[in-house]
N, CA, C and O atoms as a printed pandas DataFrame, in Angstrom:
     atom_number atom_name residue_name chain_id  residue_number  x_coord  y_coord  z_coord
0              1         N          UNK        A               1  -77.154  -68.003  -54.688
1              2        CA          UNK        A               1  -78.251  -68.851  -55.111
2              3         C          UNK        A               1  -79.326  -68.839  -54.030
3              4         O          UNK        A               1  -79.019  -68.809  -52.838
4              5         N          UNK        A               2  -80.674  -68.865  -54.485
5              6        CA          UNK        A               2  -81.621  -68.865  -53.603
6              7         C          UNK        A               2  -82.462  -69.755  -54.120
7              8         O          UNK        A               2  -82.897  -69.876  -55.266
8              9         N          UNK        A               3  -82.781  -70.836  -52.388
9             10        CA          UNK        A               3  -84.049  -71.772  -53.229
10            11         C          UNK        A               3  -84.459  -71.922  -52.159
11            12         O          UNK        A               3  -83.883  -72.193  -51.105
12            13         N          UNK        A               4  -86.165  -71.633  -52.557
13            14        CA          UNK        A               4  -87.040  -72.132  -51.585
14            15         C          UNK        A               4  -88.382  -72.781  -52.571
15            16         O          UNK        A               4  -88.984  -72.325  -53.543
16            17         N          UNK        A               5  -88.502  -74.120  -51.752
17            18        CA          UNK        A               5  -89.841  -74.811  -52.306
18            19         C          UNK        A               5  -89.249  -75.498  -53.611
19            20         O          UNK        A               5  -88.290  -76.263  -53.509
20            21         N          UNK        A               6  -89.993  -75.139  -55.170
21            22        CA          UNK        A               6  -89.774  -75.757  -55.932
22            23         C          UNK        A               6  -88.921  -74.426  -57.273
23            24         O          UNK        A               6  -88.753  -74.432  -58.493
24            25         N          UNK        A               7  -88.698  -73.761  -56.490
25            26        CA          UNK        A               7  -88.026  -72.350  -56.917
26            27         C          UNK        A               7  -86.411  -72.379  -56.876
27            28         O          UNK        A               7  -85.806  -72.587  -55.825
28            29         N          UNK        A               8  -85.904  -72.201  -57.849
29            30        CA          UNK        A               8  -84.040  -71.860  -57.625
30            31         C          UNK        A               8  -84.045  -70.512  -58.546
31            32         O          UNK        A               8  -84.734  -70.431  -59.563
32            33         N          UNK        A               9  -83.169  -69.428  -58.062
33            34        CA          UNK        A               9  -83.084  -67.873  -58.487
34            35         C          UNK        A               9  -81.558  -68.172  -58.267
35            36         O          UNK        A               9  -81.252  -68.696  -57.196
36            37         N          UNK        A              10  -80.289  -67.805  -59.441
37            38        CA          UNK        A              10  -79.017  -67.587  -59.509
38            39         C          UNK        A              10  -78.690  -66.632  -60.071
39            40         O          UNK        A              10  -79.530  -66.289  -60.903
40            41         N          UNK        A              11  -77.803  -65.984  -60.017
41            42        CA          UNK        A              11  -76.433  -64.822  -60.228
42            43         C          UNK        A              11  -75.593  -65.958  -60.448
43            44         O          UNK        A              11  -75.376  -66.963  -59.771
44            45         N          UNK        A              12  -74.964  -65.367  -62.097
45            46        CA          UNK        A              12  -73.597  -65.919  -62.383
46            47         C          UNK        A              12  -72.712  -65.104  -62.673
47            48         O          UNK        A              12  -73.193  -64.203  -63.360
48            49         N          UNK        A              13  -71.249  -64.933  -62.414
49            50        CA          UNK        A              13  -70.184  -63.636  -63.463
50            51         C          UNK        A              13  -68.981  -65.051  -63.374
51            52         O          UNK        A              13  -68.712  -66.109  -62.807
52            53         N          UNK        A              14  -68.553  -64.036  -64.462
53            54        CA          UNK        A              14  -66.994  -65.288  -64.521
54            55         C          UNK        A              14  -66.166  -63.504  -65.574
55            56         O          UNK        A              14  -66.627  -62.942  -66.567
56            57         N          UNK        A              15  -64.967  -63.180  -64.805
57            58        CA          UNK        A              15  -63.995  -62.796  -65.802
58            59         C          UNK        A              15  -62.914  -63.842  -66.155
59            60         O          UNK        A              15  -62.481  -64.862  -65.619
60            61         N          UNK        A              16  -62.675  -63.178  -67.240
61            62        CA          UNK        A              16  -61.077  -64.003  -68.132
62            63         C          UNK        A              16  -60.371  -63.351  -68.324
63            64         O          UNK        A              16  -60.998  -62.490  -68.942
64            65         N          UNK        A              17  -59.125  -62.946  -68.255
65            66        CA          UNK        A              17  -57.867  -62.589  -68.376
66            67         C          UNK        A              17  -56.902  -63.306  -69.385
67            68         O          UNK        A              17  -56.535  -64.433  -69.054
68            69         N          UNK        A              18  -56.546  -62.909  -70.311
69            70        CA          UNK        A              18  -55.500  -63.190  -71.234
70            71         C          UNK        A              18  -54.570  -62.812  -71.957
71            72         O          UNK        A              18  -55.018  -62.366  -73.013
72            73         N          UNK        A              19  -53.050  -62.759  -71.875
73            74        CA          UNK        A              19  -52.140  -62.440  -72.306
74            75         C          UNK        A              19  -51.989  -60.487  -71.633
75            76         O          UNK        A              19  -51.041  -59.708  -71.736
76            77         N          UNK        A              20  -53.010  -60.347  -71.152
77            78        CA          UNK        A              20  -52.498  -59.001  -70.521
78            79         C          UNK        A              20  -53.870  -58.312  -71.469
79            80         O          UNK        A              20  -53.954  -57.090  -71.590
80            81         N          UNK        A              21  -54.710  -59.075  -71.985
81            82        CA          UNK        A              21  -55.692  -58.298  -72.346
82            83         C          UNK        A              21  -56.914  -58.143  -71.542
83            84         O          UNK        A              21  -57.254  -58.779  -70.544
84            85         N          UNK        A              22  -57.795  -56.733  -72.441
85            86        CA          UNK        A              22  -58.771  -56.628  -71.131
86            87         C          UNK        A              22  -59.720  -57.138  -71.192
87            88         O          UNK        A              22  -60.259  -57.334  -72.282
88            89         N          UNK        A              23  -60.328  -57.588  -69.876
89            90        CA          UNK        A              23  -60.507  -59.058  -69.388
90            91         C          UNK        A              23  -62.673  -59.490  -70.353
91            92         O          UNK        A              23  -63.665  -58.764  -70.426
92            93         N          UNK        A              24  -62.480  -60.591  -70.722
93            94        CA          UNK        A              24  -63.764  -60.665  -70.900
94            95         C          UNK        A              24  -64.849  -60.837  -69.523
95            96         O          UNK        A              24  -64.417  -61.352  -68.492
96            97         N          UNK        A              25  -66.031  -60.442  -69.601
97            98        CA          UNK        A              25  -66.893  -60.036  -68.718
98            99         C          UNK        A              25  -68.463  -61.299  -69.052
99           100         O          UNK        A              25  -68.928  -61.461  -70.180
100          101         N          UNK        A              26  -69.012  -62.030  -67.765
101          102        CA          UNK        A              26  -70.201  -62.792  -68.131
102          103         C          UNK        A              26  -70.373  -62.591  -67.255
103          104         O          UNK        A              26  -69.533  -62.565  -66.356
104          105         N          UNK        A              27  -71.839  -62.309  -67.130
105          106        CA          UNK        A              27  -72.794  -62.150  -66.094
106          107         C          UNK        A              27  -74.250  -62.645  -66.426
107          108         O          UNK        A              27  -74.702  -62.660  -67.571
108          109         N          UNK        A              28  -74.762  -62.946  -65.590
109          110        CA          UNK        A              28  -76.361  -63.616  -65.695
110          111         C          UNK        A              28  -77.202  -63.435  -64.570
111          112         O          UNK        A              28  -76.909  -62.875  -63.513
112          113         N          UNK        A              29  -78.421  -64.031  -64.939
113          114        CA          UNK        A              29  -79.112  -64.426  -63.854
114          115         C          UNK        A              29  -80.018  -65.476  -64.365
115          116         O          UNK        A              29  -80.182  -65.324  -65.576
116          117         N          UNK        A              30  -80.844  -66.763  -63.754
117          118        CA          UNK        A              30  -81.467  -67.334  -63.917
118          119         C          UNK        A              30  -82.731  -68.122  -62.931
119          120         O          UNK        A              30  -82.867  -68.124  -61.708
120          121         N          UNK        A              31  -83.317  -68.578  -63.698
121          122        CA          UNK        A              31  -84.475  -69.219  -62.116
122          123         C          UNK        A              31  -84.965  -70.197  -63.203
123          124         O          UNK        A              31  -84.813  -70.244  -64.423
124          125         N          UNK        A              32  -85.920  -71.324  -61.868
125          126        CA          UNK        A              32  -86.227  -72.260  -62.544
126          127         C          UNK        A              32  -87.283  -73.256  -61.624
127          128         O          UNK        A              32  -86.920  -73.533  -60.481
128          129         N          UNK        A              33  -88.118  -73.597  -61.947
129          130        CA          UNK        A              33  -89.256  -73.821  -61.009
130          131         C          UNK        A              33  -89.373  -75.236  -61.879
131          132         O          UNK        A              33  -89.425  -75.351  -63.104
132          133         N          UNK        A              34  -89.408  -76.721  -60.430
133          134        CA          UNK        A              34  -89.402  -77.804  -60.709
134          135         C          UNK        A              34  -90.331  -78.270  -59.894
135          136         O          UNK        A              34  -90.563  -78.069  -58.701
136          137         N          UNK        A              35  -91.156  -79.348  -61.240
137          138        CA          UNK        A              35  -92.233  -80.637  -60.335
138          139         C          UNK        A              35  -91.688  -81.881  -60.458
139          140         O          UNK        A              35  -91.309  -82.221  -61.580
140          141         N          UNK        A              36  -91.615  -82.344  -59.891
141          142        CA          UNK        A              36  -91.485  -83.767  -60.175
142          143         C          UNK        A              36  -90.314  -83.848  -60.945
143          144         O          UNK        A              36  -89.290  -83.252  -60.612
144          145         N          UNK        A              37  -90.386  -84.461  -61.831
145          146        CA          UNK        A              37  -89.112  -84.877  -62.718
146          147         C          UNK        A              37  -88.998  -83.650  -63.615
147          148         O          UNK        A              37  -87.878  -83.429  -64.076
148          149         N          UNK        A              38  -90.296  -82.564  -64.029
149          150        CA          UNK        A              38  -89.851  -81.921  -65.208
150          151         C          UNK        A              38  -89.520  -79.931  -64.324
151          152         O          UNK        A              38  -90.115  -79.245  -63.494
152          153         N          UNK        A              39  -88.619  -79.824  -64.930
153          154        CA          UNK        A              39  -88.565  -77.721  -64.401
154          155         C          UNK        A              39  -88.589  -77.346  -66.154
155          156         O          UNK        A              39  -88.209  -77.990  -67.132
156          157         N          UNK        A              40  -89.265  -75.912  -65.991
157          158        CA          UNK        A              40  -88.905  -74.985  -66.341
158          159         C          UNK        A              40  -88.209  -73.866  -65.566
159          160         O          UNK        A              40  -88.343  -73.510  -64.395
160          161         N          UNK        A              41  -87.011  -73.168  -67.076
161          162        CA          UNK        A              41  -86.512  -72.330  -66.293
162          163         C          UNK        A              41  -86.164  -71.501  -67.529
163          164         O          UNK        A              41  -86.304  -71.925  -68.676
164          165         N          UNK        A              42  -85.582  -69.983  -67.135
165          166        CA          UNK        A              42  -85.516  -68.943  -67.465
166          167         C          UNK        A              42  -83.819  -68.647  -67.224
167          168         O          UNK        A              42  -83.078  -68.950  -66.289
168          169         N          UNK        A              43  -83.534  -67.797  -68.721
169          170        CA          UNK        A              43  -82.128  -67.155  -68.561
170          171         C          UNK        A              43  -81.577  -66.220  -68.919
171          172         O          UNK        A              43  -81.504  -66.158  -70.146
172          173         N          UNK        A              44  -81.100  -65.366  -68.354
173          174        CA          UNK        A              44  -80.463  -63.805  -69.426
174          175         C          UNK        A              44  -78.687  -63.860  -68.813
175          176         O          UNK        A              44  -78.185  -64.108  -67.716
176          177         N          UNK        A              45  -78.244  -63.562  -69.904
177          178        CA          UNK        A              45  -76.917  -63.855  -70.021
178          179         C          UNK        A              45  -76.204  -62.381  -70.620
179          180         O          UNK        A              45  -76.656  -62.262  -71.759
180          181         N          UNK        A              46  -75.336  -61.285  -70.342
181          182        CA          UNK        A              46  -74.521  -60.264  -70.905
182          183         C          UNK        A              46  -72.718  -61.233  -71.339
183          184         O          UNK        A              46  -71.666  -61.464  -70.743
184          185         N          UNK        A              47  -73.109  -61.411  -72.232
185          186        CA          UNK        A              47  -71.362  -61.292  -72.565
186          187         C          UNK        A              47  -70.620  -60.076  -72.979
187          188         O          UNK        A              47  -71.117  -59.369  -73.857
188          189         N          UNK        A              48  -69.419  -59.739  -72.411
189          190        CA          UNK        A              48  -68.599  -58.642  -73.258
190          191         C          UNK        A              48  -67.358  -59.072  -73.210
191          192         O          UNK        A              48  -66.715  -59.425  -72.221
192          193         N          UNK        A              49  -66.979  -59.020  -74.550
193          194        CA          UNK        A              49  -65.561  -59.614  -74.934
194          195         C          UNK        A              49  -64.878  -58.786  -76.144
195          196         O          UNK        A              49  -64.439  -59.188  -77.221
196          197         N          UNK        A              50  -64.932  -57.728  -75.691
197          198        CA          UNK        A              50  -64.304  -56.494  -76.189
198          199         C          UNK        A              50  -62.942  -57.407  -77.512
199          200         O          UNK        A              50  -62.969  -57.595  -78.728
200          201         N          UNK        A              51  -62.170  -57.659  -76.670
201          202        CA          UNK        A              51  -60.676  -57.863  -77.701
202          203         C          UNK        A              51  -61.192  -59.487  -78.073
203          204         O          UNK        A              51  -60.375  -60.077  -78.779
204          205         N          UNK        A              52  -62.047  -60.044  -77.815
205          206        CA          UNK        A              52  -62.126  -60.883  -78.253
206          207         C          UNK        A              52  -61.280  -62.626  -77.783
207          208         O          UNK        A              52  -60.832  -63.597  -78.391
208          209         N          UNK        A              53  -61.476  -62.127  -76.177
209          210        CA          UNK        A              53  -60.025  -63.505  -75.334
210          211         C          UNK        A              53  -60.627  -64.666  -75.524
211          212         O          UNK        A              53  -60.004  -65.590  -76.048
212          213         N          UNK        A              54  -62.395  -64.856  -74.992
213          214        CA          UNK        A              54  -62.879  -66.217  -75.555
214          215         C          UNK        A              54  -63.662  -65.980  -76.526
215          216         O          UNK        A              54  -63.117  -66.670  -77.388
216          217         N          UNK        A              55  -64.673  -65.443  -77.099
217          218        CA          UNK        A              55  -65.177  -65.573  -78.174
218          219         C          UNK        A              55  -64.587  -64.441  -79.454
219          220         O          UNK        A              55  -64.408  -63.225  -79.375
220          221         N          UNK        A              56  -64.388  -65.351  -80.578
221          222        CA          UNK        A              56  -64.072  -64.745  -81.257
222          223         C          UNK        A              56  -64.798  -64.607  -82.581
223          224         O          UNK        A              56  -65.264  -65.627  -83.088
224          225         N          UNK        A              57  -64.945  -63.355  -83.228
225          226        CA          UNK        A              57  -66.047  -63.538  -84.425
226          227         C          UNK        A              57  -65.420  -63.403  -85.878
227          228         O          UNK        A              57  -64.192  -63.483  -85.874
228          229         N          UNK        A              58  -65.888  -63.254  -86.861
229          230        CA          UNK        A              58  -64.860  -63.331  -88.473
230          231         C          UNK        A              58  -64.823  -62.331  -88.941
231          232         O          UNK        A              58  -64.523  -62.204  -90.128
232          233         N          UNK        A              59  -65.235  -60.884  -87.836
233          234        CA          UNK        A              59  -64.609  -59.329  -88.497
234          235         C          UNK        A              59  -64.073  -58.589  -87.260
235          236         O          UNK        A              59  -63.938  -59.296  -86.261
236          237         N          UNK        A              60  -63.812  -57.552  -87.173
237          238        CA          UNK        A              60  -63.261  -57.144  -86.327
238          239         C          UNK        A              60  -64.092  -56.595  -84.916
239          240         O          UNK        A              60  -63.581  -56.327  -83.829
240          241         N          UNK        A              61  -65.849  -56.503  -85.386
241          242        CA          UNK        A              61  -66.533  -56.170  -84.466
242          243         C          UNK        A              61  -66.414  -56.860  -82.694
243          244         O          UNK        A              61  -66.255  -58.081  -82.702
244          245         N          UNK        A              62  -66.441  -56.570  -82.048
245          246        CA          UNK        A              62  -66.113  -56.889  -80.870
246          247         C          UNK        A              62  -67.281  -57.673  -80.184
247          248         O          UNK        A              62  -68.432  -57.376  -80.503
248          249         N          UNK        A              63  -67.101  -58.459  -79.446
249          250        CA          UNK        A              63  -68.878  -59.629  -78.889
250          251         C          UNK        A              63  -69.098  -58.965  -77.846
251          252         O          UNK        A              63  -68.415  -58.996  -76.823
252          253         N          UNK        A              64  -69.882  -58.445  -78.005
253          254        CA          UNK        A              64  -70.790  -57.999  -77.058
254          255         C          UNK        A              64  -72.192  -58.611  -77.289
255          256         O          UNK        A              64  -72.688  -58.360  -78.388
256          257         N          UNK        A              65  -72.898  -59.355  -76.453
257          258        CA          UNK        A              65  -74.161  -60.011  -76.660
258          259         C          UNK        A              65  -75.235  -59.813  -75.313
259          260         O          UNK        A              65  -74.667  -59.796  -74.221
260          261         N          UNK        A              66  -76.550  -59.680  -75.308
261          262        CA          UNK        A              66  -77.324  -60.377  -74.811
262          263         C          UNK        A              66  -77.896  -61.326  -74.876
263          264         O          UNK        A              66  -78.748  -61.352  -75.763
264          265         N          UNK        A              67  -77.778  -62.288  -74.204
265          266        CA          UNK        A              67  -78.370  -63.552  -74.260
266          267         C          UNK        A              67  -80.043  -63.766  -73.353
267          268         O          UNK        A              67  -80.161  -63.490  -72.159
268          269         N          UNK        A              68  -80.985  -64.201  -74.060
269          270        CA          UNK        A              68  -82.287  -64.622  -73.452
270          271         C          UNK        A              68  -82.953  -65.766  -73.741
271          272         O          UNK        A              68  -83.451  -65.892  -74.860
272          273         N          UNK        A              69  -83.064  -66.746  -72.809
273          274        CA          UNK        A              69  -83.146  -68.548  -72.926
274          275         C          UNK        A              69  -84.382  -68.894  -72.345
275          276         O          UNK        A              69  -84.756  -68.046  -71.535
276          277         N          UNK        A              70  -85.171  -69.890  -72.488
277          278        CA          UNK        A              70  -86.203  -70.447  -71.847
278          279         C          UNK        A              70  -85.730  -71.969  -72.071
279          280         O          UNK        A              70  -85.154  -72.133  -73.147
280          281         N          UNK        A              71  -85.832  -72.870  -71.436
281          282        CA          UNK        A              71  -85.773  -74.241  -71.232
282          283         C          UNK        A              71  -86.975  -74.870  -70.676
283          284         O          UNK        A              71  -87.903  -74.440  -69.991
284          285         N          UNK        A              72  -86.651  -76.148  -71.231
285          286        CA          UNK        A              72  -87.348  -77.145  -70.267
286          287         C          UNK        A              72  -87.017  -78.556  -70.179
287          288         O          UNK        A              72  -87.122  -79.318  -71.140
288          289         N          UNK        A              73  -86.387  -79.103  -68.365
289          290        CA          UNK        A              73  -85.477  -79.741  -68.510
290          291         C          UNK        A              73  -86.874  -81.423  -67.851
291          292         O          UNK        A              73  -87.910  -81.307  -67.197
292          293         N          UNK        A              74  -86.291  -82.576  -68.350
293          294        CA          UNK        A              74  -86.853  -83.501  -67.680
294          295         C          UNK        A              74  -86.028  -84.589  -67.210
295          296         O          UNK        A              74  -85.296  -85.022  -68.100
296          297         N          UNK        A              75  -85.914  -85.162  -66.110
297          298        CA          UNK        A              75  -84.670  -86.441  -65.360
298          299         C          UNK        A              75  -85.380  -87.540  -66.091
299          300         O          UNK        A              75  -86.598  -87.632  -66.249
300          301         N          UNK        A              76  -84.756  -88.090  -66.376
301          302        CA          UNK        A              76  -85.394  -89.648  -66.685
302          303         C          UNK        A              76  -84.714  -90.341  -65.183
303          304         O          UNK        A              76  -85.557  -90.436  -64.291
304          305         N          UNK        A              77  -83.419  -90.787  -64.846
305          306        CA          UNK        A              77  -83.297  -91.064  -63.603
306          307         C          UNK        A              77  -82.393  -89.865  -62.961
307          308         O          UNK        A              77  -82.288  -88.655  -63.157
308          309         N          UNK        A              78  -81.986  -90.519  -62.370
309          310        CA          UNK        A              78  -81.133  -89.038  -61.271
310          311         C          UNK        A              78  -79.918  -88.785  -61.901
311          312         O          UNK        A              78  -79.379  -87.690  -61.739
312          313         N          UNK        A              79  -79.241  -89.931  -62.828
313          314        CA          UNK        A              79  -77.859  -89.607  -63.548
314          315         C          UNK        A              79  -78.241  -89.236  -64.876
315          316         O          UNK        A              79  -77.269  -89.199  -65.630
316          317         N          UNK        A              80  -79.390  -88.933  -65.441
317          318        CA          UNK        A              80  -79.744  -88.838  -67.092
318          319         C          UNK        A              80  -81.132  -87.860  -66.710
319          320         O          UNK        A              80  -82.159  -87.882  -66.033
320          321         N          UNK        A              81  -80.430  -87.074  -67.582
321          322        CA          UNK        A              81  -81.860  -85.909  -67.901
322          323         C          UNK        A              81  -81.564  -85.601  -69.412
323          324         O          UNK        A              81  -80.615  -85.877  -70.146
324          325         N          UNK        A              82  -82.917  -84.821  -69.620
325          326        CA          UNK        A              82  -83.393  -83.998  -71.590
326          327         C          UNK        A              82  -82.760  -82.765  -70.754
327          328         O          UNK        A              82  -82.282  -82.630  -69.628
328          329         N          UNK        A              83  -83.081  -81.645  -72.267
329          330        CA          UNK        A              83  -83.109  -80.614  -72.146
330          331         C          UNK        A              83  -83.591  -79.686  -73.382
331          332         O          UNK        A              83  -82.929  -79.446  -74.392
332          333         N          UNK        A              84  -84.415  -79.389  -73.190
333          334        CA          UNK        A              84  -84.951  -78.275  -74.939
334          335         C          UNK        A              84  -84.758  -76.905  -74.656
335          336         O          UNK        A              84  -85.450  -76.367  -73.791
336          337         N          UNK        A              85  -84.056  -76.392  -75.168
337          338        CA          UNK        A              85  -84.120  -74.768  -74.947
338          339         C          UNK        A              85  -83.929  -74.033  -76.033
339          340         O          UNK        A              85  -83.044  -74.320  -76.839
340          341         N          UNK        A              86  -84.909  -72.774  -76.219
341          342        CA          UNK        A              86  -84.834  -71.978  -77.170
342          343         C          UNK        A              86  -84.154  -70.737  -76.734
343          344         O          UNK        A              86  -84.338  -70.247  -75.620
344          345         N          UNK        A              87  -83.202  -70.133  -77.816
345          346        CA          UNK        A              87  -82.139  -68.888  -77.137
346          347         C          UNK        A              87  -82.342  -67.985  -78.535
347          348         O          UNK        A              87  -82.317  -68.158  -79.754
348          349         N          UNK        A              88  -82.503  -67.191  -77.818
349          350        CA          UNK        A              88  -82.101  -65.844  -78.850
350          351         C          UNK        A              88  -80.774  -64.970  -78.011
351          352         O          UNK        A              88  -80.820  -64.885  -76.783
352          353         N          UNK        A              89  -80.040  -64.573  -78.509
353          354        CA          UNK        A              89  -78.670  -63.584  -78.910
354          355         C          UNK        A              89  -78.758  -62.366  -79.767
355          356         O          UNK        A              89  -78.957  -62.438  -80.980
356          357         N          UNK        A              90  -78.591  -61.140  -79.054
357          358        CA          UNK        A              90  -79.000  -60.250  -79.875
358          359         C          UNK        A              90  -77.530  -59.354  -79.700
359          360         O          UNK        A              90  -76.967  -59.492  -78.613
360          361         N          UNK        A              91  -76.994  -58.598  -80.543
361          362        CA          UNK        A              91  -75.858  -58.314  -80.255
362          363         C          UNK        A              91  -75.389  -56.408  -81.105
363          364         O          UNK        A              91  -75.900  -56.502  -82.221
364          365         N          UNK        A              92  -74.912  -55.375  -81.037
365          366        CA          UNK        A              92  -74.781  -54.127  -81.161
366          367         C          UNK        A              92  -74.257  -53.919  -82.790
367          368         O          UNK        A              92  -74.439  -52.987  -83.574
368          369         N          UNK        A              93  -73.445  -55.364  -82.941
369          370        CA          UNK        A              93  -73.116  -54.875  -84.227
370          371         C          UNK        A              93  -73.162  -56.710  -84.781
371          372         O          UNK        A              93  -73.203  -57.735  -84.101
372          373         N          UNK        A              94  -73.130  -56.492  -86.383
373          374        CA          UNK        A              94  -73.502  -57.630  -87.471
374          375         C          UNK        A              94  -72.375  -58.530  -87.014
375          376         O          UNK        A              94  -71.226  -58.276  -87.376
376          377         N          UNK        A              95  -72.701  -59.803  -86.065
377          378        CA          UNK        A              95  -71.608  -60.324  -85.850
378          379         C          UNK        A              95  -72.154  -62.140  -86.488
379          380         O          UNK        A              95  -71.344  -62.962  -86.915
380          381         N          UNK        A              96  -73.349  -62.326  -86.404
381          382        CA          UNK        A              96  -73.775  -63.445  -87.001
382          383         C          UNK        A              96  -74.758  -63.696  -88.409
383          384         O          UNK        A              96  -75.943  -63.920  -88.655
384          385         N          UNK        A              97  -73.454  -63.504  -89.168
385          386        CA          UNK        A              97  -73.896  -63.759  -90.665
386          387         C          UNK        A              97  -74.106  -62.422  -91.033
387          388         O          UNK        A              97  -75.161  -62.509  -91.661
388          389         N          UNK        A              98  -73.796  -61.302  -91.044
389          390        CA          UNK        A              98  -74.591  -60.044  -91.140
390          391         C          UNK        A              98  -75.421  -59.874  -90.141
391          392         O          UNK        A              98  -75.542  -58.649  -90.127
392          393         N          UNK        A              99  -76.033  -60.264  -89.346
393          394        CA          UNK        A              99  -77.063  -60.133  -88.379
394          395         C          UNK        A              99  -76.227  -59.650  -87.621
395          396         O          UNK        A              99  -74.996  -59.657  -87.632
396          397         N          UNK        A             100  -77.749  -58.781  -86.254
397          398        CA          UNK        A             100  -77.312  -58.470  -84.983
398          399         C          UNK        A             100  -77.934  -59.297  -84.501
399          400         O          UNK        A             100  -77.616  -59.244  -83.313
400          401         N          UNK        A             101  -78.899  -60.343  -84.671
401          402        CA          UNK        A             101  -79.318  -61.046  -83.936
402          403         C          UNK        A             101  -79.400  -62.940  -84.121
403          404         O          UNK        A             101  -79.230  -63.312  -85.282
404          405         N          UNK        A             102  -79.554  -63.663  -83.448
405          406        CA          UNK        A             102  -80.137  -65.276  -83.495
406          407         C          UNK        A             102  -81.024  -65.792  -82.800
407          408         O          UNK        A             102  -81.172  -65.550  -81.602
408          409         N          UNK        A             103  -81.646  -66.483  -83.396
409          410        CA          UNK        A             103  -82.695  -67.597  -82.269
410          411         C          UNK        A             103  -82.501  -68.711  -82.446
411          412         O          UNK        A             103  -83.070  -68.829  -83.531
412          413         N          UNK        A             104  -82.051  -69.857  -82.174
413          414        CA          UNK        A             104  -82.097  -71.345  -82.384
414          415         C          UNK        A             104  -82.811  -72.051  -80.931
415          416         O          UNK        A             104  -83.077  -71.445  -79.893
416          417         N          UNK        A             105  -83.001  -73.387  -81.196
417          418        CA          UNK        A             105  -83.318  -74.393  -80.355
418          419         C          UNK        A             105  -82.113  -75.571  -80.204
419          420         O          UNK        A             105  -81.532  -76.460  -80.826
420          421         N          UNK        A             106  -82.150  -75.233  -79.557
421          422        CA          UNK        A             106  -81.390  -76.745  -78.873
422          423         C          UNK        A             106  -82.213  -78.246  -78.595
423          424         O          UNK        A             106  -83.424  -78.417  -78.450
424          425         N          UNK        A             107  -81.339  -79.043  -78.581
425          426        CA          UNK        A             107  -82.228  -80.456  -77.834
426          427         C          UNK        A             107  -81.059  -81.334  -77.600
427          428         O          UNK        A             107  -80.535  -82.134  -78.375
428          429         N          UNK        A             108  -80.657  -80.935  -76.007
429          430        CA          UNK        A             108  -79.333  -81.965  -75.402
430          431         C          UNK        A             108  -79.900  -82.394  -74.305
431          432         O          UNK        A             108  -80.805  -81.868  -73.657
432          433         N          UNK        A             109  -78.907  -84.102  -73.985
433          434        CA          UNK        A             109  -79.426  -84.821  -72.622
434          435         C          UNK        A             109  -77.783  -84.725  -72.218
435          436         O          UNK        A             109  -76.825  -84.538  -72.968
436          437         N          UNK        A             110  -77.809  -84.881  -71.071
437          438        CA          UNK        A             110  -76.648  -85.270  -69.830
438          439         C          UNK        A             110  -76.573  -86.230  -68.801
439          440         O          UNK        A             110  -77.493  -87.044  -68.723
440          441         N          UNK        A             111  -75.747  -86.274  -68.089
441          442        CA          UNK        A             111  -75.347  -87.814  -67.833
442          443         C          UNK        A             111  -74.368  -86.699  -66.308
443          444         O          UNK        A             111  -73.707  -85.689  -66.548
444          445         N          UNK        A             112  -74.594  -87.333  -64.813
445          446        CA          UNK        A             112  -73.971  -87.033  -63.982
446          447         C          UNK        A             112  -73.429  -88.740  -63.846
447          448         O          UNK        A             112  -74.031  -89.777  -64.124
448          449         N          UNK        A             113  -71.824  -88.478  -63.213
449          450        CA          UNK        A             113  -71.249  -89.750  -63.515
450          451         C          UNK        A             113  -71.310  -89.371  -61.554
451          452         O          UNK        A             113  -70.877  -90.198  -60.752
């Protein structure tokens, strides 16, 4: 993670391992530039989950996705913030609804206890 000023730049990966299968793969990167109470920020996300250990879809095609996010987050106090983000998922083979691809919006708040 790198932050300087009102700037944060991250690298994420996480593998999974299950039952002796081969392993699902996440990787990212993200950044996010904050004033005051409100940031925007930016996200690209690779999932590959070949056999399918955490995500699983309703044919046999395998998840493989790119993920690309924009947000924008605001604190109301330091334990409660918004969050709006629009994501598109684009993926190699018809895994959502017939589609290779999605876009939705979100609109979630959180709570640090």
């Amino acid at each position: 993670e790198f932050k300087r000023d009102n700037i944060t730049i991250a690298a994420i990966g996480n593998f999974a391992v299950m039952s002796g299968k081969i392993p699902m793969r996440y990787i990212g990167a993200q950044a996010q530039y904050r004033v005051g109470r409100s940031a925007i920020g930016a996200r690209y996300e690779n999932v590959n989950d070949p056999n399918q250990v955490v995500f699983s879809t309703k044919s046999n095609y395998e998840f493989i996705c790119n993920n690309y996010s924009i947000n924008f987050d605001y604190t109301i106090t330091k334990a409660v913030g918004a969050r709006a983000e629009v994501r598109t998922t684009h993926s190699p083979y018809p895994i959502f609804n017939n589609n290779t691809s999605i876009t939705y919006l979100t609109i979630s708040s959180y709570f640090h206890i």
